[in-house]
C-alpha angles and dihedrals in degrees: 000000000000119000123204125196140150113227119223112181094100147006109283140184088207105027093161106097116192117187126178122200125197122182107252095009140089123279111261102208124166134179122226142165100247144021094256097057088052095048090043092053091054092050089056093045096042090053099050095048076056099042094045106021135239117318105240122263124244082250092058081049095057093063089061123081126202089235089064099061095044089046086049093040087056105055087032112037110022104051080071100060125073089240099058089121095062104035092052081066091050094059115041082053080053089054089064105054125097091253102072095056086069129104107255078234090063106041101112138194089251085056101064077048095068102039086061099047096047091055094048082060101045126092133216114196095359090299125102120250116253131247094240084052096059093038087057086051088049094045085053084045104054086038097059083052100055096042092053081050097054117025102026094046100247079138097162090050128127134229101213085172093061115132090349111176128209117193109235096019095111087083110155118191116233101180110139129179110270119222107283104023098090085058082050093052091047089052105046086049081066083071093060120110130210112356096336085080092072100023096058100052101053089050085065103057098041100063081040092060103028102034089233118156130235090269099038087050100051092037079056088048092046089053094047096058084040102064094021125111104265075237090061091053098040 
């Protein structure tokens, strides 16, 4: 229910206080000039609150873990993207971690703070991961977040890994072929035996010519014999 008031215990430039109250949720309150923009504001907000529902309460949130929105993210989200493969992996590594044993309520900022450091500072095979490692993890992270947000009404709930920086993560590779290794690559193709003779090969130069990567470039290749005469293809 929305209250409107003028307040009168002193000279203001926005005397017109709204407020809006909700059972289980936060006070909505904003100041205005005059009593129709007040009364304007808490039409809008009330009918939002009718047109979308109630956000859910801290208390909703306490009935979530972590755990159940990656789990869900994973057999949802992740079969429609080109690095499913790997970010399955990802997951259900994520699944083990201490993390996803939290109420959605209680996962902090500081949190997602010390997930990233801590991963900065783990090994796999006796190396240390890599800042662009952990930056891709944090990037699925905030994501399942906003999807759960957004799409699986968990409308109050909060994205600790937002904006999250990591410090070395802005990597760009500069590799270039050098004079002489595009001959190399011809002539090892030649190895090749069956379709991969003539497949391989122009693989190469396209992501020579157009930059694509190994996804984009099979995605590129998926979409072609889709959509070919079977007499192209034959």
């Amino acid at each position: 229910m929305a209250y409107i008031r003028k307040l009168t215990d002193k000279p203001r430039t926005l005397p017109w206080r709204a407020q809006i109250r909700r059972k289980g949720q936060k006070v909505q309150v904003k100041m205005f000039a005059s009593r129709r923009e007040a009364e304007r504001w808490a039409s809008e907000q009330e009918r939002t609150i009718r047109m979308t529902g109630l956000p859910l309460t801290v208390d909703d949130l306490k009935k979530h873990s972590f755990a159940e929105i990656i789990t869900r993210y994973r057999d949802e989200i992740t079969p429609t993207k080109g690095c499913r493969v790997s970010e399955t992996t990802v997951l259900n590594k994520l699944l083990r971690h201490p993390l996803a044993s939290k109420s959605l309520a209680y996962i902090l900022r500081q949190d997602a703070f010390e997930y990233r450091d801590r991963r900065l500072k783990d090994t796999w095979k006796g190396k240390p991961i890599k800042a662009p490692t952990v930056r891709r993890e944090i990037n699925t992270i905030q994501h399942i977040f906003e999807v759960a947000r957004d799409q699986w009404g968990l409308t109050n709930l909060q994205n600790p890994f937002r904006a999250l920086r990591v410090k070395g993560s802005m990597h760009r590779r500069r590799r270039r072929l050098n004079s002489g290794e595009l001959e190399k690559l011809d002539q090892a193709c030649r190895e090749c035996r069956g379709l991969n003779r003539y497949y391989v090969p122009l693989a190469i130069y396209l992501a020579v010519e157009s930059g694509m990567r190994l996804q984009e470039i099979s995605m590129s290749a998926f979409i072609s014999s889709s959509v070919a005469p079977a007499s192209c293809i034959s």
